[in-house]
N, C-alpha and C positions, 0 to 999 in steps of 0.2 A: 669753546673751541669752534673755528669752522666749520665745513663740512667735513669729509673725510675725503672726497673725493679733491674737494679744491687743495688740499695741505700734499694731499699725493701731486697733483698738477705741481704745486711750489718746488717741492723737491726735484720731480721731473725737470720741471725747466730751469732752476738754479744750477742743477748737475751739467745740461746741457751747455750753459754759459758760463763754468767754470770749466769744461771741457774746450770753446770754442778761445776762451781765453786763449789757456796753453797751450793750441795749438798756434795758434797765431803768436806768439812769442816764444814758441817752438820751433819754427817754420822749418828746420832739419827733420825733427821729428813727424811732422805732418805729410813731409814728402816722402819719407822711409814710409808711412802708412796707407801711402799711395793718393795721398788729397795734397791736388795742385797749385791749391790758388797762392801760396806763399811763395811757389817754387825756385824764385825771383832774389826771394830774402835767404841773412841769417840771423842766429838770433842777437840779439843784443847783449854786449857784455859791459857796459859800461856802468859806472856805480850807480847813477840816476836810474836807470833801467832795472838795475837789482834793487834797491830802495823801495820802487815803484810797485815792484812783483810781490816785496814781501808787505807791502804796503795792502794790495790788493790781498796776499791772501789771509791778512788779519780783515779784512773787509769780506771776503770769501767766507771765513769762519765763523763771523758772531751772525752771520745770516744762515747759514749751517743751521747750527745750534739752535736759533729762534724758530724751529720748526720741531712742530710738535707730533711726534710720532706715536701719539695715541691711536689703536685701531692698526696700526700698519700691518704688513706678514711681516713674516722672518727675513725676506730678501727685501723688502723696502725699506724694515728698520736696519738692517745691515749696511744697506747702501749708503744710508746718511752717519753710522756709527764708522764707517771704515774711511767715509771723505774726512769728516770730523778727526779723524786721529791722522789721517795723514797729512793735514794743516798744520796739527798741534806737532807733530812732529819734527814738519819743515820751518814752524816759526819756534821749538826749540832749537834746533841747530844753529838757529840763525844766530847767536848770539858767540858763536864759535867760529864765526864768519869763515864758512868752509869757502866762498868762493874765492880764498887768497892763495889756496893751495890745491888750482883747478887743474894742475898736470902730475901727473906720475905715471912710472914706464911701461904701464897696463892701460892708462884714461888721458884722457884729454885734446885739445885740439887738434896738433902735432897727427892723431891716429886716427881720431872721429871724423876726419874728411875725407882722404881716401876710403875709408870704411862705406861713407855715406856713398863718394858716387859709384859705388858698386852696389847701392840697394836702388837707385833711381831708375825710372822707366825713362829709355830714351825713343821715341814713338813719333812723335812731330817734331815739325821745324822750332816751332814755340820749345818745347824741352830744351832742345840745344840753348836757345838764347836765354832761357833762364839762368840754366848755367854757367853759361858766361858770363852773364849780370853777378851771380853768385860768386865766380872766381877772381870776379875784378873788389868784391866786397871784402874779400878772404885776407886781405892785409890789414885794415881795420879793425877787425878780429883777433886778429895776433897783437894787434898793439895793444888791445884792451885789456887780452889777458896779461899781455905782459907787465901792465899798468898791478892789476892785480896781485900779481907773483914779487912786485916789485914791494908793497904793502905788507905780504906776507912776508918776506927777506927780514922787514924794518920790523913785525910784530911775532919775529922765531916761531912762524906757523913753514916749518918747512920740510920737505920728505927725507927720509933718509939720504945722507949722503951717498952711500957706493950705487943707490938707482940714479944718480943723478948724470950722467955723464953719457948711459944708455938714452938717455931722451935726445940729450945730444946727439947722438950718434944715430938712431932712427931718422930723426931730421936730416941731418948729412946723407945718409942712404940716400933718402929721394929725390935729393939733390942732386947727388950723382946717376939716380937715373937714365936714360936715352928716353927720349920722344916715344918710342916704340914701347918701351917697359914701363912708362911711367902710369900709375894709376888713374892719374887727371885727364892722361890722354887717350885711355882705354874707347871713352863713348864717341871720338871720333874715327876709330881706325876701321870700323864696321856699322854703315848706315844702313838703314829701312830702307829698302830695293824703290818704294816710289820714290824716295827725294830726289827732286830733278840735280843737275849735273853743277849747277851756276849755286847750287845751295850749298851744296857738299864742300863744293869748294871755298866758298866764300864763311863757313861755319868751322870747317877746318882749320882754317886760316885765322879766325877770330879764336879759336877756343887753344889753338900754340899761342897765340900770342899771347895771352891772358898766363898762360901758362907761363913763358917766358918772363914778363915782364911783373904779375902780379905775385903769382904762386911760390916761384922759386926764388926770386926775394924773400918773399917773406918768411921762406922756410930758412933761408943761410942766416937771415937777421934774428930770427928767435934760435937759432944754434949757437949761434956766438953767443949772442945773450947770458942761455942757460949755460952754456961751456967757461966762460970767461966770469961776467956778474952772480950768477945765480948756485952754480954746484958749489965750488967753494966753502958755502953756509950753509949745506944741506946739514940736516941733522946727526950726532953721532949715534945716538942709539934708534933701533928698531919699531918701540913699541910706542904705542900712544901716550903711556903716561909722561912721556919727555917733552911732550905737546905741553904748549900756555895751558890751563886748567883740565891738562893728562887724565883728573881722576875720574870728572864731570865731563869729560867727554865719552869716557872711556863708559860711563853709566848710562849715557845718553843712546851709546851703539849697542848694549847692552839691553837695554828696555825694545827700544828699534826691532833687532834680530829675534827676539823671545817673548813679544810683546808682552812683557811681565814683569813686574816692580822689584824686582829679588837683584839685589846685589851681586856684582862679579865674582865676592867670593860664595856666596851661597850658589852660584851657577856650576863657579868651578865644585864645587863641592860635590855635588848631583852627578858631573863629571866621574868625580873619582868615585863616589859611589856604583856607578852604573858598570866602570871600567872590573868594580873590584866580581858584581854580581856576574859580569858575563863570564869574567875568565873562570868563576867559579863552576859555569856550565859547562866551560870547555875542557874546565881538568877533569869532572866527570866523566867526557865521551873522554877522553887522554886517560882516564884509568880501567874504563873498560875495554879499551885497544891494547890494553897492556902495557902504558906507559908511566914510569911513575911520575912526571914533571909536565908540565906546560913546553919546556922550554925541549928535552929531549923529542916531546910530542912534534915542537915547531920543526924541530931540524929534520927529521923522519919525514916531515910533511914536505921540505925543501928539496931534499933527496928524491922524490915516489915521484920517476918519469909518469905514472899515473895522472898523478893530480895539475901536470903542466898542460896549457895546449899545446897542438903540436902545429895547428895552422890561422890561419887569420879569421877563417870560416869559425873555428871553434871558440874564438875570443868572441865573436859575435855571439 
């Protein structure tokens, strides 16, 4: 084996350029964390680009892996044991092609943008014009996903029906917007006291128009999309196992969440064990308060202006 010192260097700087990777095809993500040089971009959604990505990070991982953590601490073999499973992770999913069902009425485009330019520092003139470069890109974006979503429709990877109509209808929101309320138009309505007078206006004026012409487009066009093409064939039932390979997906978020090999019914199981042990603590203090039942104890406990708050201070 090498040195110890050079194999610590390999991991060092592999981590580093598996980090400068994702950011750089992150580039939303990189500006939420305050590093600008993307600021300009987003990321790519188009199938070549996700291919690419899962491409790289089976290329990412057997270089992982070929590093020999003989000698390391506890946090440097961790380091390479936690990137290692998060690879293996993301190129198990991969085979469930989640990126065909990238919206639902908690996640997706549609919410991740306004989100986004409320985490952006707006500080220079350069900021403003990223953004603008960024909002005239924001239709491309939507078509990609929509290309996507559209895959998904043909391969019954799709969300529940009754969320499906809310997505719609968040999009519509912002469409009806005013200039004044709208999220996109937030970082113009209050400039940095130095920008001269000929900037404010000239940025202002670029960053409605963008708005006008790129944003709210594309938000009316992905609403009808989902309202019209898309809800229609939302799913009927709830749960995952109604999903293409429901039970293998459903094992996959299972291992993910508990990082542990144990089946969903052995999880649930541990579940109802745990539920039976606690309440069994609780009928105890419920029978030395003089209660015979769990259930007399709850109501007693519903009733006892005591045990309510009574102000916002005490919820804290």
């Amino acid at each position: 084996t090498s040195s110890l010192e050079a194999r610590l260097r390999q991991l060092d700087s592999l981590l580093t350029e598996q980090w400068e990777y994702g950011l750089k095809t992150n580039p939303e993500y990189a500006s939420m964390l305050g590093d600008k040089r993307f600021n300009d971009q987003l990321r790519d959604f188009s199938q070549a680009a996700i291919d690419a990505n899962l491409k790289k990070s089976r290329a990412f991982l057997s270089r992982f892996q070929a590093i020999d953590t003989t000698g390391f601490d506890v946090q440097q073999k961790l380091n390479k044991d936690l990137m290692v499973r998060q690879l293996q992770e993301e190129l198990a999913a991969a085979r469930f092609t989640p990126w065909q069902m990238p919206v639902l009425q908690n996640s997706g485009l549609h919410l991740d943008t306004p989100e986004l330019v409320s985490m952006l520092s707006f500080v220079s003139v350069k900021d403003y014009e990223d953004y603008i470069a960024r909002l005239n890109k924001l239709p491309v974006l939507f078509e990609q996903t929509m290309v996507q979503m559209r895959k998904g429709l043909k391969n019954k990877l799709m969300p529940p029906q009754f969320l499906l109509p809310k997505i719609a209808r968040q999009c519509e929101d912002i469409v009806a917007m005013s200039m004044e309320t709208s999220p996109f138009a937030k970082p113009v309505m209050q400039f940095p006291a130095e920008f001269s007078e000929t900037d404010k206006q000239r940025l202002k004026t670029a960053v409605l128009a963008a708005i006008q012409s790129k944003v709210i487009p594309a938000y009316k066009n992905f609403a009808n999309f989902v309202r019209s093409d898309y809800a229609p064939h939302g799913r009927q039932h709830v749960g995952l196992w109604s999903l293409p390979n429901g039970a293998a997906r459903y094992q996959l978020q299972v291992k993910t969440q508990t990082t542990t090999n144990k089946t969903p019914e052995q999880i649930h199981q541990i579940g109802l064990r745990e539920v039976a042990r606690i309440e069994g603590e609780m009928l105890t203090v419920a029978k030395k308060l003089g209660f015979a039942d769990l259930k007399s104890f709850n109501a007693a406990m519903e009733k006892n202006p005591d045990l309510h708050p009574k102000s916002r201070q005490e919820i804290l």
